[in-house]
N, C-alpha and C positions, 0 to 999 in steps of 0.2 A: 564634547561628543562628536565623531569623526562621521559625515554620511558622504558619501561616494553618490554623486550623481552621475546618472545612464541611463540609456535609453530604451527604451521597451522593444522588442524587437513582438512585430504584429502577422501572425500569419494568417493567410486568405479566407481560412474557413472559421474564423473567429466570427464569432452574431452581433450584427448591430444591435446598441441600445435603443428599445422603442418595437422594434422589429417580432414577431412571433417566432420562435425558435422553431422549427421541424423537426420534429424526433424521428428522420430517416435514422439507419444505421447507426446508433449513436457514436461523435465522433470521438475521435481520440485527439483532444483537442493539444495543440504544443503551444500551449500558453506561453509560455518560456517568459514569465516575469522578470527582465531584468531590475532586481532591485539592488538597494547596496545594504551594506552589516549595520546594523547600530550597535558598538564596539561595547557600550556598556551591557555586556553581556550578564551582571550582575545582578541579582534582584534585590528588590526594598522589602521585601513579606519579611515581618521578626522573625518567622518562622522557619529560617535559612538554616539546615542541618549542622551545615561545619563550613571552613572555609575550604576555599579550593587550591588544592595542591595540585602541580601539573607533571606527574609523573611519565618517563621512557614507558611507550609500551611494549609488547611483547613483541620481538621479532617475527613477519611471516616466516610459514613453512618455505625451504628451498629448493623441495623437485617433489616431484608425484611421487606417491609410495606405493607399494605395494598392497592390494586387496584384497579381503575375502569376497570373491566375485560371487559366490552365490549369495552370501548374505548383502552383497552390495546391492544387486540387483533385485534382491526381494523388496529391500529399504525404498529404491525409486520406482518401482514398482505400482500399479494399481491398486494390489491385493496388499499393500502393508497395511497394518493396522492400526500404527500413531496416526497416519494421514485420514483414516475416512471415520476417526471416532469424533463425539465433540465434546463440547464442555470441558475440555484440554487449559488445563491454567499453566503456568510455568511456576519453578520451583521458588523457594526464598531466595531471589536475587539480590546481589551486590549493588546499591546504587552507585553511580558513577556516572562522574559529566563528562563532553568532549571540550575539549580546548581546539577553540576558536583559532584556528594557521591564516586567516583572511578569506573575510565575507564566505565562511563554509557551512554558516547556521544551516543552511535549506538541508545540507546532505547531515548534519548530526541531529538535525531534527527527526530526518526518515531512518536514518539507523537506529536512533534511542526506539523509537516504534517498532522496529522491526525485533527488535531484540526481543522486546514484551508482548509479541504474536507466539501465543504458546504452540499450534502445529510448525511454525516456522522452528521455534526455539527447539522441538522436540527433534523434529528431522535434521537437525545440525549436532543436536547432541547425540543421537544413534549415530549419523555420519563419522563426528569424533570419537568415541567410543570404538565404532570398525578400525577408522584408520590408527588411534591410538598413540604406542609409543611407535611407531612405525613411518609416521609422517614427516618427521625431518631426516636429511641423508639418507634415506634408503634409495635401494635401486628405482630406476622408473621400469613399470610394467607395461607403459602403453607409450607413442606418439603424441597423446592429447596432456594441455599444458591446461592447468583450472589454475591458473593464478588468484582470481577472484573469488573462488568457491573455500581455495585455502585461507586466503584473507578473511575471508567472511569466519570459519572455524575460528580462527588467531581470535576475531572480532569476539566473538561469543563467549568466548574462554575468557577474556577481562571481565567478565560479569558472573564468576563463580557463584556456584550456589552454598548456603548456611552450613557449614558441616563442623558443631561445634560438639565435642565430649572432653569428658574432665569429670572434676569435682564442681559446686556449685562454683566457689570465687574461681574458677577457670573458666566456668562458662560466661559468667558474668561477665570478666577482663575480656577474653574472647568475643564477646556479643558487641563488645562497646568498640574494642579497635577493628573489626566488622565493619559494623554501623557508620563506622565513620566516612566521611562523604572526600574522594579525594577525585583528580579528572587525569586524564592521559591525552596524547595526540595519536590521533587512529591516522597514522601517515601512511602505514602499509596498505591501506585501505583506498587511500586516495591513489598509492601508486601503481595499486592493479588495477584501479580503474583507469587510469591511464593508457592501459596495455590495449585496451576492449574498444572497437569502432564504436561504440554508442556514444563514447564518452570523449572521441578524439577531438572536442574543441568545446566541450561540457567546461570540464573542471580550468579553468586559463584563471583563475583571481578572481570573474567577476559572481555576483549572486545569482542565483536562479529560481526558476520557478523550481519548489520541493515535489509540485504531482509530478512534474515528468522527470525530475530523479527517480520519482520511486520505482515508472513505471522501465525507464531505461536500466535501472539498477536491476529488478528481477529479471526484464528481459536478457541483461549480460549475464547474469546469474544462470538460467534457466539452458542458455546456451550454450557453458559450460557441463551442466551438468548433464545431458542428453548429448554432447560432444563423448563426455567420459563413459556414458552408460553404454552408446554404439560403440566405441574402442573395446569394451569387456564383450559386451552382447555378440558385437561382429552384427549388429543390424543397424546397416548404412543409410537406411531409410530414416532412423531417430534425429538424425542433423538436419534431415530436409526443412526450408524452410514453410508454414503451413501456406497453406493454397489454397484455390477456392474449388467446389468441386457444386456440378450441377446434378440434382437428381428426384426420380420422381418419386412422391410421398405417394398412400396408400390410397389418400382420394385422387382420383383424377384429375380434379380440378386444379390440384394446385403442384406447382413446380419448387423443389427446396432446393435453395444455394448456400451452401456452408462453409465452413471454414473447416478443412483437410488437417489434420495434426500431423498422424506420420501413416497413414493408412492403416485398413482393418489388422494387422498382424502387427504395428507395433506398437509404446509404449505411448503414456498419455503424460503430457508433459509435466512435472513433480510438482514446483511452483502454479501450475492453473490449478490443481487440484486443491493446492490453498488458498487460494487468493481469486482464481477465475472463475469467471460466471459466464452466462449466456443469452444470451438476446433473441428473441423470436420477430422478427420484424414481416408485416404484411399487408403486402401493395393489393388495390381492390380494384376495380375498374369496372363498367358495365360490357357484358357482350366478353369479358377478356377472365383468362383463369386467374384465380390468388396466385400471387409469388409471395415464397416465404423463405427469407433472407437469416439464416443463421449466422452468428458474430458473436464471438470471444471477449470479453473485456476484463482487466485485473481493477480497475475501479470506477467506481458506477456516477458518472456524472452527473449532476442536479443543476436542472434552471430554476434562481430563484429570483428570479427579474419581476417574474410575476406578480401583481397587489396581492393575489389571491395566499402567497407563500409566507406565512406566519412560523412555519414548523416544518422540520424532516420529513413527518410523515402529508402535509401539504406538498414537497416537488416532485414526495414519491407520486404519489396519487395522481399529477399532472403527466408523468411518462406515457400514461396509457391513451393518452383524449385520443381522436382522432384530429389528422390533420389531410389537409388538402393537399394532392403533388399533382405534377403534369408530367406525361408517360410520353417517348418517342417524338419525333422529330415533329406531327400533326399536333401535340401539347395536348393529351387528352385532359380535360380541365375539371371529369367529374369523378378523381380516380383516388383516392383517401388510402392512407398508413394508419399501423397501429402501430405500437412498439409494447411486445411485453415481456417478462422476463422469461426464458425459459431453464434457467438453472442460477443456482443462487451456490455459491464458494463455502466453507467452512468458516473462513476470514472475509467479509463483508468492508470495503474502503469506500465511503461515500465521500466525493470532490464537487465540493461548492462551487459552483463555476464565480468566481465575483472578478475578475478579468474580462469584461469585455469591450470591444471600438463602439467608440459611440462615433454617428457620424457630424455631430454636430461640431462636437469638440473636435474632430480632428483628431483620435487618439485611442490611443485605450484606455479606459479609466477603471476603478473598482467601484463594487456595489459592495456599501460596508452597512448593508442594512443585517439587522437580527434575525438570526434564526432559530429556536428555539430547538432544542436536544433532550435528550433525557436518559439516563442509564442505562433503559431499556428498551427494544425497539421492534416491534411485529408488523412482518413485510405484508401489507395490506393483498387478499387474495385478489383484488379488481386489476393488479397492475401482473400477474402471474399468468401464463399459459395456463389452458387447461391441462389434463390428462385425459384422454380416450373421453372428451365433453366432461368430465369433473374436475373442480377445482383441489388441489390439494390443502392438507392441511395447512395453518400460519405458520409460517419460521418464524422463531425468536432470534434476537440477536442481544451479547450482552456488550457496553460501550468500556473497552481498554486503554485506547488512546485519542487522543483532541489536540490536534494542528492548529496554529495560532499563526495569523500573520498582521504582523502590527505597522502599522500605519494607513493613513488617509489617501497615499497615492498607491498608482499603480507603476510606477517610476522608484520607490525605494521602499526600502521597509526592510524587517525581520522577521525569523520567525522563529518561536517557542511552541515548545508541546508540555499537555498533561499525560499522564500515565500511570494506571492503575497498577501498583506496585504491591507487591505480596505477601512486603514487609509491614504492614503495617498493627496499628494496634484495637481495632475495632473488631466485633466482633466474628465478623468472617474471615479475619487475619490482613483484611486489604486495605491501604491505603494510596489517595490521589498526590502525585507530585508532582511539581512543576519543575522542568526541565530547561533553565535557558543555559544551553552550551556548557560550562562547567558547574554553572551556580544550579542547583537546586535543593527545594524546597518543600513544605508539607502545604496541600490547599486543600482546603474544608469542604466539606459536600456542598453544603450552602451556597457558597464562594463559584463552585463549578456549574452548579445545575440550577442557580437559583434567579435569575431571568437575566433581561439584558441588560441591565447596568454593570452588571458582573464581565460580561462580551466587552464592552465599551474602554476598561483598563488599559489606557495608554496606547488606545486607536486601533487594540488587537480586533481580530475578527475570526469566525471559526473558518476555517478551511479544508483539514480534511478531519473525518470521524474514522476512526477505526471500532469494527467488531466483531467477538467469536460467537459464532453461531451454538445453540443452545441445547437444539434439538437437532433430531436426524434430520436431515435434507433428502430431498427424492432423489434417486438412484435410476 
C-alpha cells in the first residue's frame, strides 16, 4: 500500500490545543489537511455489491445553450418551489463509484454527497430538463461561460434514475443489469475546476482537506450560476461580490453589521438557500451599545476539543456559552459574545473541527476522539436567536450522508463516505452504503449508528455529517 507523505500546510487562525476556542464570528477555517491516498481503495465488507468497472464517462457540454429565460429565472429564483419545500428525498438512483486518477478521494467523497442532497439533486434536474436537448452545440445566448455548472449536470446524469417497464422477466433482467455497481472517471469534472480561481492550485496531485472543497466547490458553483442569471436578468449587481453593510436595528441600542448579498432589488444567491445558514453574533460591553454581527456560512463548524463533548448535540449546545473578548485599542476586558444561530439551511453540513496546532507538538495534529451521531437530529432552541423575544419552534434534521477520514495523523490519510441510498430494501425503501472511491458496499444500521467501536474501523473518524431538514424552517 502506497502513502504519499506531506506536509500540513497550518494557517494562522487555526486554535491551539488546550486553548478555549472563541466563538467570535465563526471562522471559516482552511484547514487544508494535506494528506496523502491510501490506494487501496477497495473495501473488505462481504458485503461488496459487484466489482468495479471503470468506465469513459460522458463528455461535458461544449458551449452555453440556449434558455428559456423565464422559466430560468423563476428556477434560481427565491419564489421556486423545489428549493424552499423540505423533506425533498432524490429519486432511485444508480449506484456508482469514482475512480480514483491520484490522491482525488477528498473531492469524490464531496461529490458522491452532493449527488445524494436531494434540493441539490432536484435544482440540477429542473436545470437539465430546461436546458435539455439543447445543451450541446447550440448557439451561445450570452457572454457568460458555466463551464462547472455544465460539468456538474454531465456530473448528475451518470447517476440516472430507476425507469424500468416491460414484462415481469424484463423487469427483473433490467433491475439486476441496473443494480449492478460499475465506476467512471469524472475528469470533466476535474477539468472545469481547473478553469475556476478557487481551485487554481487546489487540484496539483496532492490530497486535501474535503470541507474546503466542498466549500470552494459551491462557491465556484454559485459564481457561475448568478454570473449566468445577471447575463439573462441584465442585473449587474447579482455578480457583485457580498459585502458587509452597517445598519441600525429597531432597538436603538444596538448596531447590525451584515453580510450584503446583492442588495434589496436583487436575487438571493441559489446554493445559500440550500446549503447556507446564518449566524447572529453579539458583542456586549458595560456603558457601550450591543453590536450584532450578521454572517453567512455553508457549514457549521463544531469544537469538539472540549471533555464536555460526548455527542453532536453536546458542541452544538457549546456555540452559545458566552465568551470573554477585549473591545478597541484601551482592551475593554468586561465585554462578553454570544453566537447564535440565526437561520438554519434546508441542507444542514456539520464539520468536526479535529485539525487542530497544538503548541506543544509543534504542529497540527487530529483529535480522533468519538463523537456520537444519530439518524436523527433537533437543533436545541438555547443555541437559536429569538424571534420578536420568542423562541421558535425545533428544526429536525434527517442524517443522509457521513464523511470519514481515516487515519491517526493529521499529515496523511483518506477519506470515505456513507450514504443514504434510495435503493434499498428496507422498509421505507432506504438503504446505507459505504462509498470508498469505486468500491462500494451495503452497511448495516448497527454497523453505522451503533457507538464508537464502529467510528474506530481502520482509524476512520467522522468528519463531516450531512442533513435534510424535516420540517419548515423560519422564513
Amino acid at each position: 500500500m502506497q502513502r504519499d507523505i506531506v506536509v500540513p500546510r497550518v494557517e494562522p487562525d487555526i486554535l491551539s490545543i488546550g486553548s478555549m476556542p472563541t466563538p467570535s464570528t465563526p471562522p471559516v477555517l482552511n484547514e487544508s489537511l494535506k494528506s496523502c491516498d491510501a490506494d487501496a481503495a477497495s473495501t473488505s465488507n462481504p458485503l461488496l455489491l459487484a466489482s468495479s468497472i471503470s468506465i469513459p464517462a460522458s463528455p461535458p457540454p461544449s458551449s452555453v445553450p440556449p434558455l428559456p429565460n423565464a422559466e430560468f429565472l423563476a428556477l434560481l429564483s427565491s419564489t421556486t418551489p423545489s428549493l424552499s419545500t423540505r423533506n425533498a428525498t432524490v429519486p432511485h438512483l444508480r449506484a456508482r463509484g469514482l475512480v480514483n486518477t491520484g490522491s482525488m478521494c477528498f473531492a469524490n467523497a464531496v461529490l458522491q454527497l452532493l449527488v445524494h442532497s436531494p434540493p441539490l439533486w432536484d435544482l440540477f434536474r429542473e436545470l437539465g430538463d430546461l436546458k435539455g436537448p439543447h445543451r450541446a452545440g447550440a448557439p451561445e445566448t450570452s457572454d457568460c461561460a458555466i463551464p462547472l455548472v455544465d460539468a456538474t449536470l454531465s456530473f448528475f446524469e451518470e447517476f440516472p434514475p430507476q425507469q424500468v417497464a416491460g414484462k415481469p422477466k424484463e423487469d427483473e433482467d433490467a433491475t439486476k443489469e441496473y443494480n449492478a455497481v460499475d465506476s467512471f472517471k469524472p475528469m470533466y469534472m476535474y477539468n472545469a475546476m481547473k478553469e475556476k480561481r478557487q481551485f487554481k492550485t487546489f487540484l496539483e496531485g496532492q490530497q486535501q482537506d474535503a470541507e474546503e472543497f466542498f466549500r470552494l466547490y459551491l462557491d465556484a458553483l454559485d459564481e457561475e450560476l448568478l454570473a449566468l442569471l445577471a447575463s439573462i436578468s441584465g442585473h449587474k449587481s447579482a455578480t457583485t461580490a457580498p459585502g458587509v453593510e452597517e445598519r441600525e436595528v429597531s432597538q436603538s441600542s444596538q448596531t447590525e453589521v451584515g453580510k450584503r448579498g446583492f442588495t434589496a432589488e436583487s436575487v438571493e444567491s441559489p446554493l445559500m438557500r440550500i446549503f447556507g445558514g446564518k449566524f447572529r453574533s453579539t458583542v456586549r460591553a458595560p456603558n457601550q451599545p450591543d453590536t450584532v454581527n450578521i454572517e453567512d456560512w455553508r457549514s457549521l463548524q463544531l469544537d469538539i476539543q472540549h471533555d464536555s463533548v460526548h455527542a453532536i448535540e453536546d458542541a452544538l449546545g457549546r456555540m452559545s456559552h458566552l465568551q470573554p473578548v477585549e473591545l478597541g485599542p484601551s482592551g475593554i476586558s468586561d465585554a462578553s459574545q454570544q453566537v447564535l444561530i440565526e437561520v438554519l439551511p434546508p441542507v444542514l453540513v456539520l464539520h468536526l473541527k479535529r485539525f487542530l496546532y497544538d503548541v506543544a507538538a509543534g504542529g497540527v495534529v487530529k483529535i480522533s476522539k468519538h463523537v456520537q451521531f444519530a439518524p436523527d437530529l433537533e437543533i436545541p432552541l438555547e443555541i437559536m436567536a429569538p424571534i420578536a423575544g420568542k423562541f421558535a419552534e425545533p428544526v429536525r434534521y434527517k442524517l443522509y450522508g457521513v464523511l470519514y477520514h481515516h487515519s491517526k495523523s493529521a499529515g496523511s490519510g483518506h477519506y470515505t463516505v456513507d450514504v443514504l441510498h434510495p435503493n434499498g430494501d428496507s422498509d421505507n425503501g432506504e438503504a446505507w452504503l459505504h462509498i470508498d472511491d469505486e468500491a462500494v458496499s451495503r452497511v448495516r444500521h448497527e454497523d453505522l449508528f451503533g457507538g464508537s467501536e464502529n467510528e474506530q474501523v481502520d482509524d476512520r473518524c467522522v468528519y463531516m455529517l450531512f442533513y435534510c431538514q424535516t420540517v419548515p424552517t423560519r422564513t
